[in-house]
FITORBA-304138 format. One record per residue (C-alpha): residue number from 1; residue in three letters; x negated, y negated, z negated. Coordinates in steps of 0.25 Angstrom, whole numbers, plus 2048, in hexadecimal, padded with zeros to 3 digits. Layout:
BEGIN
marfi seq = NUM	type = ALA	xx = X	yy = Y	zz = Z
...
***
This chain:
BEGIN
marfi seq = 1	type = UNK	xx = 812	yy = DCF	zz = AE8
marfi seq = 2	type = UNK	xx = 806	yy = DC5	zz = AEE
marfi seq = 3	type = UNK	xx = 803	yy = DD0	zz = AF9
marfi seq = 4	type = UNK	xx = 809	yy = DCE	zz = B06
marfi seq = 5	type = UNK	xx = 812	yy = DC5	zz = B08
marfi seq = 6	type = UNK	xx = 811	yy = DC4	zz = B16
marfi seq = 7	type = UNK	xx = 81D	yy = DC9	zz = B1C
marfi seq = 8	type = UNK	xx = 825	yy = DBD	zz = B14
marfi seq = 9	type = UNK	xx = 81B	yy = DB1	zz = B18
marfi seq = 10	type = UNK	xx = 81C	yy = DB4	zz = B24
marfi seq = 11	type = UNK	xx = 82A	yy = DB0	zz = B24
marfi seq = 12	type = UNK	xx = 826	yy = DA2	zz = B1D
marfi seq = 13	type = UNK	xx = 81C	yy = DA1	zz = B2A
marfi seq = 14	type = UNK	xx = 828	yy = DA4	zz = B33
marfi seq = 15	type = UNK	xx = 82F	yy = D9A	zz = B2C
marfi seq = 16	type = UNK	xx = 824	yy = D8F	zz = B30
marfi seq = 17	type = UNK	xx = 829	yy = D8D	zz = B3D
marfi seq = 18	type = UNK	xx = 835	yy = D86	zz = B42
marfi seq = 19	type = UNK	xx = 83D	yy = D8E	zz = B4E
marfi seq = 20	type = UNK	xx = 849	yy = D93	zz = B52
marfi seq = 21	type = UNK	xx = 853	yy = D9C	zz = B4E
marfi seq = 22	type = UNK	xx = 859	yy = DA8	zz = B56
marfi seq = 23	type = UNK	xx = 869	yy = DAB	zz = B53
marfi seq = 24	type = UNK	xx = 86C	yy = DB9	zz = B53
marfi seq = 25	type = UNK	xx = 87A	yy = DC0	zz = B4F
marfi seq = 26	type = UNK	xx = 87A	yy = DBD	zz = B41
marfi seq = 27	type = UNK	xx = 881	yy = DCA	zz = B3E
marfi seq = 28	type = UNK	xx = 880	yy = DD9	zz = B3F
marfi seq = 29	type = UNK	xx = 874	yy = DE4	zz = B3C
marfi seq = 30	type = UNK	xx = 867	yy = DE5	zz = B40
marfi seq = 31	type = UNK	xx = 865	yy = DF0	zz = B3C
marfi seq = 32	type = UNK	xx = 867	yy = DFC	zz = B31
marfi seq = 33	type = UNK	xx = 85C	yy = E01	zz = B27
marfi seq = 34	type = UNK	xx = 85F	yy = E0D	zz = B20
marfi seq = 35	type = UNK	xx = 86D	yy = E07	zz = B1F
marfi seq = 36	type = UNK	xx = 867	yy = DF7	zz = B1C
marfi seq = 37	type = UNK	xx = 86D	yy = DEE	zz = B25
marfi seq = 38	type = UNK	xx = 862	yy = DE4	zz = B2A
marfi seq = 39	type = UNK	xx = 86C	yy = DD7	zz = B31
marfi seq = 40	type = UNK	xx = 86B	yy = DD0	zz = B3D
marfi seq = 41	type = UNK	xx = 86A	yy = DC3	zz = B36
marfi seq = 42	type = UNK	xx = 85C	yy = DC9	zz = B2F
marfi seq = 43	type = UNK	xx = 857	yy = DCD	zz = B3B
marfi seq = 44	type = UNK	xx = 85A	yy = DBE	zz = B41
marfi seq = 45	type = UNK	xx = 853	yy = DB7	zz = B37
marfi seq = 46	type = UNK	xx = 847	yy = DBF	zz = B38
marfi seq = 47	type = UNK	xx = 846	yy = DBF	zz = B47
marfi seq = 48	type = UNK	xx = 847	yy = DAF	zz = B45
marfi seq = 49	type = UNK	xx = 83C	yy = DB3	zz = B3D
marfi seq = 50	type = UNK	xx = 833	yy = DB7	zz = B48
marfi seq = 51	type = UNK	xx = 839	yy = DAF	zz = B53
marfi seq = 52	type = UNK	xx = 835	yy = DA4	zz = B4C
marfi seq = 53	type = UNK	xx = 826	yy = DA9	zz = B4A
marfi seq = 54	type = UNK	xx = 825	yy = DAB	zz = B58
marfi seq = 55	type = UNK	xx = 828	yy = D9D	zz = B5B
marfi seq = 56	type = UNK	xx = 81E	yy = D98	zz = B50
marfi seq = 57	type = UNK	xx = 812	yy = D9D	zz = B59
marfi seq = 58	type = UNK	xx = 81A	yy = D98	zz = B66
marfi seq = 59	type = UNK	xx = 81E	yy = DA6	zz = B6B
marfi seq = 60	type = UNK	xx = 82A	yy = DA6	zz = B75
marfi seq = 61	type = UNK	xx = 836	yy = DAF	zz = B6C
marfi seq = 62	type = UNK	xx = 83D	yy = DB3	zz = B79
marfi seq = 63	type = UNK	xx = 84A	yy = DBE	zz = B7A
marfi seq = 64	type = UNK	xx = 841	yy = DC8	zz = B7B
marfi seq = 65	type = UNK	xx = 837	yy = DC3	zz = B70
marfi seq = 66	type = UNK	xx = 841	yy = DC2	zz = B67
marfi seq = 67	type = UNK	xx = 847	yy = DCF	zz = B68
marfi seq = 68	type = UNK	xx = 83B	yy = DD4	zz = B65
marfi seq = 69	type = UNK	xx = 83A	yy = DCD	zz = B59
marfi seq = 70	type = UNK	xx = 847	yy = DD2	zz = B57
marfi seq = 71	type = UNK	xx = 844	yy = DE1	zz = B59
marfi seq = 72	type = UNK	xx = 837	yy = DDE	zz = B4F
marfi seq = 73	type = UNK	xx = 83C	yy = DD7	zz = B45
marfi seq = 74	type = UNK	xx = 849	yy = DE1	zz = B43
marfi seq = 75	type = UNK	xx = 83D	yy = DED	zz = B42
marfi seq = 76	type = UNK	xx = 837	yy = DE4	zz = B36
marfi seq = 77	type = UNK	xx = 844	yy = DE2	zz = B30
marfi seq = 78	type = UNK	xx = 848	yy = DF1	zz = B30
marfi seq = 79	type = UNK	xx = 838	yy = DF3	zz = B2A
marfi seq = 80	type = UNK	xx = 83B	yy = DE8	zz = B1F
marfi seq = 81	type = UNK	xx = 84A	yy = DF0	zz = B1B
marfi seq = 82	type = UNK	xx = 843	yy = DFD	zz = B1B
marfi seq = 83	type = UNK	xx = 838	yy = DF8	zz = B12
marfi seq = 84	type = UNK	xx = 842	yy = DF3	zz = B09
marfi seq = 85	type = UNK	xx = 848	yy = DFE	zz = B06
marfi seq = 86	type = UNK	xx = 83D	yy = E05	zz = B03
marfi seq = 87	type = UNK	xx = 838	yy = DFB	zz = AFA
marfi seq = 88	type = UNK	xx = 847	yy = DFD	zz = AF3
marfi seq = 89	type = UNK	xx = 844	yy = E0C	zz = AF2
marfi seq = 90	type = UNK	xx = 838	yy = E08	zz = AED
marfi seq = 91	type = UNK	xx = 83D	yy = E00	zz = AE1
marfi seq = 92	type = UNK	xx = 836	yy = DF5	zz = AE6
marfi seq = 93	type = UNK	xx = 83C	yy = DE7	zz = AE2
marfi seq = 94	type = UNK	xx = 838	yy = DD9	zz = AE3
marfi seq = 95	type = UNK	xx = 838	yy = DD1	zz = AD7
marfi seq = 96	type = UNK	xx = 83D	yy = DC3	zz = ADB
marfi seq = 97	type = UNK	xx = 833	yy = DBC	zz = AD2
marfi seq = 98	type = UNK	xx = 82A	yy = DC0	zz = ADC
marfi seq = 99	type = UNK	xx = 832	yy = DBE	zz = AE8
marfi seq = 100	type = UNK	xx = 833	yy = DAE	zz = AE3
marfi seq = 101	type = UNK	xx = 827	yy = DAE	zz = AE1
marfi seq = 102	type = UNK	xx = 824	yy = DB2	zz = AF0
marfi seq = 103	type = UNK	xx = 82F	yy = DA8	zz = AF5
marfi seq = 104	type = UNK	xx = 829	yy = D9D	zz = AEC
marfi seq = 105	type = UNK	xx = 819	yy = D9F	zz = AF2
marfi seq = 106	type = UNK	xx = 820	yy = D9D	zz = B00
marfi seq = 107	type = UNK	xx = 827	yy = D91	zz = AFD
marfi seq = 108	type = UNK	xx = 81B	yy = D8C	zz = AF8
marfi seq = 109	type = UNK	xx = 817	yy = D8B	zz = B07
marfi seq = 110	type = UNK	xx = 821	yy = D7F	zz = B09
marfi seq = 111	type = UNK	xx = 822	yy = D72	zz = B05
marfi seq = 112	type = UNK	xx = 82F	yy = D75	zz = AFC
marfi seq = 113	type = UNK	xx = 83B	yy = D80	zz = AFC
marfi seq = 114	type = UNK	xx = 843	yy = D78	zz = B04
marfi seq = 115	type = UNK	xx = 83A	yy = D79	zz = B0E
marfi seq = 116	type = UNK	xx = 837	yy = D86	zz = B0D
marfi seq = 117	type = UNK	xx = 847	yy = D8A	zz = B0C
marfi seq = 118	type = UNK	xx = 84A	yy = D84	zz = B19
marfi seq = 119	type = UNK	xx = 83F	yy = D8B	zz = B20
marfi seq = 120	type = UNK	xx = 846	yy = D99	zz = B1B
marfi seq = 121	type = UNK	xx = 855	yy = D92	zz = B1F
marfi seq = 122	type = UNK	xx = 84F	yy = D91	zz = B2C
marfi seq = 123	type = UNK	xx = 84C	yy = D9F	zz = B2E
marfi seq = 124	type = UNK	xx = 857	yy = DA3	zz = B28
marfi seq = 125	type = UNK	xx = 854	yy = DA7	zz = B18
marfi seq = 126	type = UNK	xx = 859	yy = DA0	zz = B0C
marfi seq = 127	type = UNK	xx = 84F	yy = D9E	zz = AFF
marfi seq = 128	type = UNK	xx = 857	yy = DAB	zz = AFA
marfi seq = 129	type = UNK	xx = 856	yy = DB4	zz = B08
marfi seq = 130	type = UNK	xx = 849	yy = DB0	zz = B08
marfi seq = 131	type = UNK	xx = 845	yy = DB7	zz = AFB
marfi seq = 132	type = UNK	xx = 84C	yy = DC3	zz = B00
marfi seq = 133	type = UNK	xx = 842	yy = DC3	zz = B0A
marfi seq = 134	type = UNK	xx = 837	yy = DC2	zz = B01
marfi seq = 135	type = UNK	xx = 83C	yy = DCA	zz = AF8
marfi seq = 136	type = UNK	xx = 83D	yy = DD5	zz = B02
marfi seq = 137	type = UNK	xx = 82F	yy = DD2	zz = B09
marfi seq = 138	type = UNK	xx = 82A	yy = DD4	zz = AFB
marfi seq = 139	type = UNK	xx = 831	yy = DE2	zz = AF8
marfi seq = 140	type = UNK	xx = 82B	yy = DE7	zz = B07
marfi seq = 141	type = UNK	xx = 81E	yy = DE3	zz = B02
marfi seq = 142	type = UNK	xx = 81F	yy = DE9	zz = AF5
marfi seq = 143	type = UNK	xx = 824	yy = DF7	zz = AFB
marfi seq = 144	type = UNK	xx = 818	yy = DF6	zz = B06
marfi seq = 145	type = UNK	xx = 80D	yy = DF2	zz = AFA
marfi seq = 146	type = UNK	xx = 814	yy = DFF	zz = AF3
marfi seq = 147	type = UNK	xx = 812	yy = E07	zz = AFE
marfi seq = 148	type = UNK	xx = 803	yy = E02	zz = B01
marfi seq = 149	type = UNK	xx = 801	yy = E07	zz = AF2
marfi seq = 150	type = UNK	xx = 805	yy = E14	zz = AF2
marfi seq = 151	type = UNK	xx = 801	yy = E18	zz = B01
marfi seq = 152	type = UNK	xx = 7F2	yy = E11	zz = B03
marfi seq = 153	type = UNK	xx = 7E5	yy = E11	zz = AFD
marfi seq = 154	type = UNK	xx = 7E2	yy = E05	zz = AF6
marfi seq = 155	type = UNK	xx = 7D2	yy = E06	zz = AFD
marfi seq = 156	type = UNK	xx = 7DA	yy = E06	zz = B0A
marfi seq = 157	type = UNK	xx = 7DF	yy = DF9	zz = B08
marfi seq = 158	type = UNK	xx = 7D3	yy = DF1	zz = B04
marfi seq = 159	type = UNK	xx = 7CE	yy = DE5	zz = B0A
marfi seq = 160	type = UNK	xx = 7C0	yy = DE1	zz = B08
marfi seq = 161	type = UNK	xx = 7BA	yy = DD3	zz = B06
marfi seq = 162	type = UNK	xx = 7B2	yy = DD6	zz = B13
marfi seq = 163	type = UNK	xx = 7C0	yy = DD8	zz = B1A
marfi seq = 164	type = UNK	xx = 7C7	yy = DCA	zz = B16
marfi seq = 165	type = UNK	xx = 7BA	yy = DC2	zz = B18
marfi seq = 166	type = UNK	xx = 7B9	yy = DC8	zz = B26
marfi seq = 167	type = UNK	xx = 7C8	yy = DC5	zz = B28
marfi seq = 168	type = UNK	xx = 7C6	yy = DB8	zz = B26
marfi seq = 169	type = UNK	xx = 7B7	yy = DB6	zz = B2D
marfi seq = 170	type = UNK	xx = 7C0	yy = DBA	zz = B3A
marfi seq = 171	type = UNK	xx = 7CC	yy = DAF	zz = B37
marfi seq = 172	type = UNK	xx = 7C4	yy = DA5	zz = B33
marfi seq = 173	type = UNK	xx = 7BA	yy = DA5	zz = B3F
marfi seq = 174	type = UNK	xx = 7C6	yy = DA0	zz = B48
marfi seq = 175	type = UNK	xx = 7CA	yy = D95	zz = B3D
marfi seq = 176	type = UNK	xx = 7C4	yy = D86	zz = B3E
marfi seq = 177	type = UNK	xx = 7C9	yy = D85	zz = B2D
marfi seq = 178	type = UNK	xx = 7C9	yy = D93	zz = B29
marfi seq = 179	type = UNK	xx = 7D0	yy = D94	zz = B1B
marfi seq = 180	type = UNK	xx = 7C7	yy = D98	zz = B0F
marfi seq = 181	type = UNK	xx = 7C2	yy = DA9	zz = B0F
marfi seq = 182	type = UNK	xx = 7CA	yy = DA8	zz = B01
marfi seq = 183	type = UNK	xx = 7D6	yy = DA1	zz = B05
marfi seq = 184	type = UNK	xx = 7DC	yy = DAC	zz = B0F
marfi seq = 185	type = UNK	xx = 7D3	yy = DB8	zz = B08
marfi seq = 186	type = UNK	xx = 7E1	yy = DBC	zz = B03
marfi seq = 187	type = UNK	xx = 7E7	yy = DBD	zz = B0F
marfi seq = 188	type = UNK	xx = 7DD	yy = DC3	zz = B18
marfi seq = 189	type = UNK	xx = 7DD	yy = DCF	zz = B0C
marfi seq = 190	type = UNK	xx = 7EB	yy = DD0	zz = B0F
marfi seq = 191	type = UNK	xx = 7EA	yy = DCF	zz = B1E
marfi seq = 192	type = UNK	xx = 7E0	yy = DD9	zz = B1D
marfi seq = 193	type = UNK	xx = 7E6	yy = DE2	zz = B14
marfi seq = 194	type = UNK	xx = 7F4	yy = DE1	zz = B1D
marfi seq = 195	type = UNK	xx = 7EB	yy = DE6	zz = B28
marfi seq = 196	type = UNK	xx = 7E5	yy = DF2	zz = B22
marfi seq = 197	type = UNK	xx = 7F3	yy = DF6	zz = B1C
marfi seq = 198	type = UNK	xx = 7F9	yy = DF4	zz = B2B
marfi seq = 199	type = UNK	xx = 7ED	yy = DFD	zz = B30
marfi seq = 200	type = UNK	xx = 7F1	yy = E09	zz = B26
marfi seq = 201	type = UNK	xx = 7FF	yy = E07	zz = B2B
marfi seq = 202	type = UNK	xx = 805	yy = E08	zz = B1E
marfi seq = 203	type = UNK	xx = 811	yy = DFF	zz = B20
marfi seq = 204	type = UNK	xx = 814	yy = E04	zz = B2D
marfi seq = 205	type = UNK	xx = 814	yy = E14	zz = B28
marfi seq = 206	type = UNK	xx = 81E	yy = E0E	zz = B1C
marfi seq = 207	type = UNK	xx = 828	yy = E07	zz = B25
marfi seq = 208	type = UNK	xx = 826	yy = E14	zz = B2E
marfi seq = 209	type = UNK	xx = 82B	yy = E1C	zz = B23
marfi seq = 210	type = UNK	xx = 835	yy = E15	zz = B20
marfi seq = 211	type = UNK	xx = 839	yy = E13	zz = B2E
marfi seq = 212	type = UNK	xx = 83A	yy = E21	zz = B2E
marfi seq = 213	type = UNK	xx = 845	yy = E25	zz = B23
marfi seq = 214	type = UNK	xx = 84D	yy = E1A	zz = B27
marfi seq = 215	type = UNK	xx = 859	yy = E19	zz = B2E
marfi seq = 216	type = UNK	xx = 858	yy = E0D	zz = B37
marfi seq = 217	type = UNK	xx = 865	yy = E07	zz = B40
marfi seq = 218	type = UNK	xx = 864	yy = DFB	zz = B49
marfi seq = 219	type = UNK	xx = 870	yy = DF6	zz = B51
***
């Protein structure tokens, strides 16, 4: 369950910086996945999500900006419900041990739970909504770890030590502090690793699959 997390710790970053809140309808559908609803009100919060982002780096989020991320972040909503699914017709289930566990390594990151709570209260989730999210981030990853297994060959994945400490000769030569080669070795495997799994496609020829025997509606 160490592997990947990226998708949730993102969020925590989001959740970093203060902004502002954009109020939507509150009601109705989004959109229909193979008869699964998505609500307006998920799509709001995780448009806040990106909005929010955008600020952080002191990008303007204009009318036109935000329907974009509007349009995006529905397209990465209907992925998530469509990998769900298959990790459901997969049998794959997360145990909540481990999800706690997940949860309890990001709080880790603030100087309390109280803290931490109000950050998510801010954008929307509760201690419990929040695990959901965990939860199902983790099942997504579990389904894609699955399907790397069974579809790739192990040779084709593997990162070299040459590859991460050239990784990191590139980031640090524009660093005054540079962090320790084995401090982020870790992470530049992963980054590296993401890479050569993005090239090969293999995520993208899943959700295109999946795309494909679905039965999709939005309003």
């Amino acid at each position: 369950m160490a592997r990947r997390v990226i998708a949730v710790t993102a969020i925590i970053a989001i959740l970093a910086f203060a902004g502002y809140w954009f109020l939507w309808r509150e009601s109705d559908v989004a959109a229909v996945v193979n008869g699964q609803e998505i609500g307006r009100a998920d799509l709001n919060l995780r448009v806040n999500e990106v909005a929010k982002q955008y600020e952080s780096y002191g990008m303007e989020v204009t009318k036109e900006t935000l329907s974009e991320i509007r349009e995006s972040v529905l397209d990465q909503l209907v992925v998530e419900v469509l990998l769900m699914q298959a990790a459901d017709a997969a049998g794959i289930a997360v145990d909540e041990a481990d999800v706690e566990d997940q949860y309890q390594t990001l709080l880790a990151s603030y100087e309390n739970e109280e803290q931490f709570v109000t950050l998510l209260t801010e954008y929307g989730y509760t201690a419990k909504t929040f695990r959901v999210r965990l939860a199902e981030q983790m099942a997504i990853q579990l389904l894609i770890d699955q399907h790397i297994a069974d579809n790739v060959d192990p040779d084709d994945l593997q990162i070299s030590e040459a590859e991460i400490r050239g990784r990191y000769d590139s980031y640090v030569a524009e660093m005054e502090e540079p962090p320790a080669f084995e401090d982020v070795y870790d992470y530049l495997k992963e980054e590296l690793l993401d890479e050569k799994i993005h090239e090969l496609q293999i995520i993208e020829t899943l959700v295109e699959d999946l795309r494909a025997a679905a039965e999709i509606k939005i309003p």
